[in-house]
Every structure is written in C-alpha cells, then in structure tokens.
N, C-alpha and C positions, 0 to 999 in steps of 0.2 A: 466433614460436612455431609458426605454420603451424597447425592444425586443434589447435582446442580441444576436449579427451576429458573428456568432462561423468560424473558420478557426480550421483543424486538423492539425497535424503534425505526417504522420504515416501511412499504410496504411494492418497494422495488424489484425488479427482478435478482440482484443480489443478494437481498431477503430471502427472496425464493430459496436462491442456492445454499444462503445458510441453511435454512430450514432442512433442505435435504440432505442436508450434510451431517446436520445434529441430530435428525434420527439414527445414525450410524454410529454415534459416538456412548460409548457407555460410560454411566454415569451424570449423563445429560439431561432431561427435557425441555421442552418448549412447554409455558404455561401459562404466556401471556403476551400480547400483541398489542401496540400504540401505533396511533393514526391519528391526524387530528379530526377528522370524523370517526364515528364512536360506530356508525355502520361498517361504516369499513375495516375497522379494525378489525369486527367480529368477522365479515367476512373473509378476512384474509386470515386472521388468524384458527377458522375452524375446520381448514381443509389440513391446517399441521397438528391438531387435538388440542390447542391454546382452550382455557377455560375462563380467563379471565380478560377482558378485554377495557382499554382504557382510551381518552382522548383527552386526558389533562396530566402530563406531565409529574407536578407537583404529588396526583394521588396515587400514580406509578411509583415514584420514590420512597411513596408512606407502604407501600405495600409490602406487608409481613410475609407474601407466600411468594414473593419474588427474590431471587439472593445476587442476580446477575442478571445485565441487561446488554445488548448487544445494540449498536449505535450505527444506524446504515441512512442517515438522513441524508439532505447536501452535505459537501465539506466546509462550508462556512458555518454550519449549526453543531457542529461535532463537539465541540468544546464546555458551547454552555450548556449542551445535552448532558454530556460526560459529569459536569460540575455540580448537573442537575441530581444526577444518578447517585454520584459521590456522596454529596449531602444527607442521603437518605441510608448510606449504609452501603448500596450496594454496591459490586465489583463490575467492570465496565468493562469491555471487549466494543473498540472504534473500529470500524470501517476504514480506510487508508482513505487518503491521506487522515493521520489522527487529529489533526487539526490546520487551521489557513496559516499560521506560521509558528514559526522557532517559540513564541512569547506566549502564545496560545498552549499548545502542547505543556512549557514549564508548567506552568500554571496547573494546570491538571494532574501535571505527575505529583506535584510538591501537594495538591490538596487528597488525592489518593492515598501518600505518605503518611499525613497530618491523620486521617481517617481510620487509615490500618487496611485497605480495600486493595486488591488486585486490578491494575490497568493496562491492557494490553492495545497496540496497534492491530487491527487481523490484514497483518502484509503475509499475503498466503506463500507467497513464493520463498519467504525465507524460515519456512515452516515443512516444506514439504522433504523426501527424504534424499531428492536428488540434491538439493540445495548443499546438504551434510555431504553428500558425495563433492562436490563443487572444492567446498572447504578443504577437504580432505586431500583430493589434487594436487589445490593450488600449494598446498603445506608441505606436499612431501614430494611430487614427482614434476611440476614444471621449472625448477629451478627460481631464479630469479626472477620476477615479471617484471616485465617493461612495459606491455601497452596491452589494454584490455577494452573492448568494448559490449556495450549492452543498448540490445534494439529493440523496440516495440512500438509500433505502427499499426494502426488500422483504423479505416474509416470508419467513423458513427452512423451510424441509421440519420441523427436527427440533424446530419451537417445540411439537406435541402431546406428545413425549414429553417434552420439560423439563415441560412443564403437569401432565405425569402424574405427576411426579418421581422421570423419571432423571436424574443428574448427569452431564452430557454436555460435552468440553471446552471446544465453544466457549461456555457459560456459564460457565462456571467459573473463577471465578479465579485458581487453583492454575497455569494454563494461560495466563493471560494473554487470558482470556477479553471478551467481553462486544460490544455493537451498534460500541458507539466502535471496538475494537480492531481489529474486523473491515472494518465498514462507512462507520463516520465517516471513517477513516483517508482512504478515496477522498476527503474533502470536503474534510478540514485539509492535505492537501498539494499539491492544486495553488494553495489559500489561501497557503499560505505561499511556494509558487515564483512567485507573482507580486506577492505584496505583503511579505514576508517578518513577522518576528515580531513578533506584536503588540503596543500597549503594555498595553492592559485585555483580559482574558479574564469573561465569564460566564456561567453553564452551566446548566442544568436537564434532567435525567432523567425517564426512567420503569423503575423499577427493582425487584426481586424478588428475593427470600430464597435460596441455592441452596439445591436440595435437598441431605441428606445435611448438612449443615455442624453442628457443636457447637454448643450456648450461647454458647460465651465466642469461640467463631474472629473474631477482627477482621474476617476476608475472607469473610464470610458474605452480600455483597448484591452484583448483580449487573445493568448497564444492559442496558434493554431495546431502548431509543430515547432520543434526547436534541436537543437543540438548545443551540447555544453563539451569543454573540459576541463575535466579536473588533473591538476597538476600532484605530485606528491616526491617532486625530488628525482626519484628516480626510475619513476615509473609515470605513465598517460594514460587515465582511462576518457575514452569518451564515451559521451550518452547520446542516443538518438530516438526521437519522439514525433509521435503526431497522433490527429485522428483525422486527417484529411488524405492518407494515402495509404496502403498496405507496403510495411516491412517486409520481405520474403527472405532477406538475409540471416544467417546467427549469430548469436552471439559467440566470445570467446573471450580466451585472456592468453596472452601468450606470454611462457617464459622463455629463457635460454634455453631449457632441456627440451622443450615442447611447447605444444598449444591444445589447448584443452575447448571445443566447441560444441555448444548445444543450441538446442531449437527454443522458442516460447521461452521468452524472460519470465510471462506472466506467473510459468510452473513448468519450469526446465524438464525438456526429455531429448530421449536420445543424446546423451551425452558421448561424446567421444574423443579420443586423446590421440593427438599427430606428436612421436616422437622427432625430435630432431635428427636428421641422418647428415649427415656431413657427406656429400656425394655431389662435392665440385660447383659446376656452374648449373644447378637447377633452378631451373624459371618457374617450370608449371608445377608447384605449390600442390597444384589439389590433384596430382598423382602421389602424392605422399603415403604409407599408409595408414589407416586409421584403428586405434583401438578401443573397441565399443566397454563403454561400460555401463552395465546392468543393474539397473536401479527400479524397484515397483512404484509408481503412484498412482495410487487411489487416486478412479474415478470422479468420485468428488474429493479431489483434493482439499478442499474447506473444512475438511475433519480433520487434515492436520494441525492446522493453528486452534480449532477448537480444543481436540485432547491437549494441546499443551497447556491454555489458558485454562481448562476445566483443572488440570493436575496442579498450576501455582495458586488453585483458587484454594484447593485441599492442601497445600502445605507443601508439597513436594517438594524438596531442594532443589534437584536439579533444576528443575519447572520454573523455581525461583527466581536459579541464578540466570536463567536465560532471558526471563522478564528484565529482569536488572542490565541485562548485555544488551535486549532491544529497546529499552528506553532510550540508551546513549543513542544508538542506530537512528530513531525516529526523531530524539531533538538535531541530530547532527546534519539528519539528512532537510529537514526541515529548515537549517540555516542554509544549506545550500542553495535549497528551493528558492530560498527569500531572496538571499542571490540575483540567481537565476532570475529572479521576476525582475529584481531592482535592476539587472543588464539588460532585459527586453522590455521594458516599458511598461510591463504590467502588474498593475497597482490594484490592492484588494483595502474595504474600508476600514480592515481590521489591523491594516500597517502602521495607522494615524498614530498612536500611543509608541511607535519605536523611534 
C-alpha cells in the first residue's frame, strides 16, 4: 500500500498523543481529522498537517484519500464508529477499551473479516517492547506461576466536578463509561495475553450514583475503583483499579523460580527479576536481590502499536498473526469486563440485547 493516510476521529488529548506519535512512525501520515464540529476539526487537525477535514461521519467513510482511521471517541461510540469506518472500506485502529462489551467488539471483528479491512484494538501496553520482555520471562525463567498481579490507579483531574454533580462521559454509562473501562482495561489485558481466559472471575467495586440519572434508569451506578480475580486452576491473578486514588505499588507475577516485577501497567518499565534463593527462614522479601532487565521504550510509546497495525495493514505476516492473537486478547478480555460489571452492579445500555 505504501504510506498509510490516517484520518482521526476525536479531538482528545489522546488524539494528541497519537498524533505525535504518528509523525514518528514511517510509512504513516495524518490527513485527515473528524469532529462533529467542522471548525474544529480543521482546527485541531492543522496543527498535525491534516488537509482534509470532516464533520459527518458517513463522508469520512466515502473518502478515497483516506485508507485508515483511528477511533479515539467515548467507549460507548467505538463500535458503531468502527462499523462505520468498515462499511466504507477502511481499516480501523480503536482506542481501548475497543468497544462497551464482549457482543459489541464480535460484531466488529466479524464485519472487518466480511470486508477484508484490518481492525485493531490500540491497547498500547501490549505493543510496546518491554511487554515482549514480560512474555519472554514469564516462558522461560520464572518457573511455574502461581499468583500475579496487575495495578493501575490514579486519580482523574475531573473526579471534583463528577463530586459536584456534572455528568461527565467518562462516568457515565450511556458512554461506556467507568475506572474498569478506562483504567482496569490496562490490567485485564495483558492478564489475559499471558495467561488467557480464566476459569472463575470475582469482583468487588467502589461505586456511585451518576448524577442526572432517573429513578427507574437501570444504568444509574457507576465503578469508581474495583478489584477482581481471576482464577485459572493453578494460578491467581489479581487486578486492581481506580481513578479515585494513586497506585504507588508494582506490578508482578511470581513463579516458583522467581518473581518478575515492574513499574506502569500502562507501559511497563523498569522491569526486574527476584530469583528465588532458598536461604531458610527469610521474612524481609525485599532484601532479596534484584535483576534489572534492559528494555528501550520509546518516548512516545504509541508508535509501537501504530508500526504494528500500519505493518498488518501492508500484509505483513507476522503483523497479521498478532492481530489475529489480539483479537482473541480483546474479545476475551472484554467477557471478563462484562463480568466484572455484571458482579459490581454496573450496567451500560448496550448490555439490553445479551
């Protein structure tokens, strides 16, 4: 195909980061920007060299100078964006979560298939090249795993004004809202690309009313922060989430041989590996010692899942088969999710049809 002509949908600070991210990536451009104001589009779009600026949807899709579009809206519009995009020919790169559930996501993949069009989730974390280190680990130097956990916390800028009660998308249901959708998501999918889907899920929240909602609206509550586990026989991972308080802990997975722990679920660093020593009755654990493993990521790490989704867009095998290995990842992790909500009480309106 030669140089892939990107269009965005979004005009977020995410956006941003793509944006910056794809002028890094060779074989890329940006050429086109959607808003549903048509000011804004051009606005936003003429500070990245976009030429082409849209506010309907429908004429984005018809467009012959666009081949790929990247999908950064809410998480509740990701889908029929995606479907939108599909219909028209082009190849689609979603924003995480790739859609509000397990039924949503199918949907997409199978009309992608039907099309012949490249669809990717951009879950950056399991794109980047510590991630590869991660795997590589767990496969050959901690032995057996038994219990792994994965944490990501931080508070949002806009938790005062939900406090205050605005109805703001990322709570809100209607949106595809909430900590899971946003924030867990970083936890349950690299969970699931390494150990795949579990047999027991269970879940516990901390959850709130949205503002603005009816008496009688089903989809009236809202996760704040949660913890899940998932079960698998013979191993426990758990997940821990929020945007209501700062994680400071890391993650890890530990086997019999070792424990393998790094910092930022979001884009793993500093990764480092505690062999097991067998030296009796030791308590204090984090005199243990540690060995650092050396891994580079790009500053803007968002040009790793770009080059990979720009390379299955050209035909690349490898690129392919990894698309084909993160689709399972994304429907899988996305039944957990549904899960997950269906054990904490929160309900989005796009569950009605399961």
């Amino acid at each position: 195909m030669g140089v892939v002509r990107f269009a965005t949908i979004g005009t977020s600070g995410i956006c941003e980061r793509f944006l910056e991210a794809l002028e890094e990536v060779e074989g890329a451009e940006c050429v086109a920007t959607y808003s549903r104001s048509l000011d804004r589009a051009r606005s936003f779009g003429e500070r990245y060299g976009a030429r082409l600026f849209f506010d309907d949807l429908e004429e984005l899709a018809r467009c012959a100078d666009v081949d790929a579009v990247y999908v950064a809206s809410p998480n509740g519009l990701h889908a029929a964006q995606a479907l939108a995009m599909i219909s028209g020919g082009k190849h689609v790169l979603v924003e995480k979560s790739l859609a509000a559930c397990e039924d949503q996501a199918r949907e997409v993949f199978d009309a992608a298939r039907e099309r012949g069009v490249v669809v990717m989730e951009a879950m950056r974390n399991l794109h980047v090249p510590s991630f590869g280190a991660i795997e590589r680990i767990v496969r050959s130097e901690l032995g057996p795993v038994r219990l792994a956990t994965f944490r990501f916390s931080k508070v949002t800028s806009r938790m005062s004004r939900f406090r205050s009660g605005e109805r703001l998308n990322i709570f809100d249901p209607a949106f595809a809202g909430g900590a899971l959708m946003d924030i867990g998501v970083y936890c349950v999918e690299p969970a699931v690309a390494l150990f795949g889907r579990p047999d027991t899920i269970r879940a516990l929240a901390v959850t709130d009313t949205v503002p603005g909602c009816a008496a009688d609206d089903p989809c009236d509550t809202i996760d704040l922060a949660g913890e899940a586990l998932l079960g698998y026989g013979d191993k426990v991972v758990s997940l821990s989430y929020g945007k209501v308080s700062d994680d400071l802990l890391p993650s890890q997975i530990a086997g019999e041989l070792g424990t393998l722990v790094w910092d930022q679920t979001s884009c793993p660093v500093n990764l480092r590996i505690h062999a097991h020593e067998d030296r009796g009755m030791l308590f204090r654990m984090e005199e243990m010692d540690a060995q650092p493993v050396p891994v580079d990521v790009p500053e803007r790490d968002m040009a790793c899942e770009i080059e990979d989704f720009v390379a299955a867009v050209n035909g690349a095998g490898e690129a392919l088969a990894l698309r084909d290995r993160l689709e399972r990842v994304t429907l899988d992790s996305l039944a957990i999710m549904d899960e997950i909500r269906r054990q904490t009480g929160v309900r989005f309106p796009f569950d009605d049809g399961r």
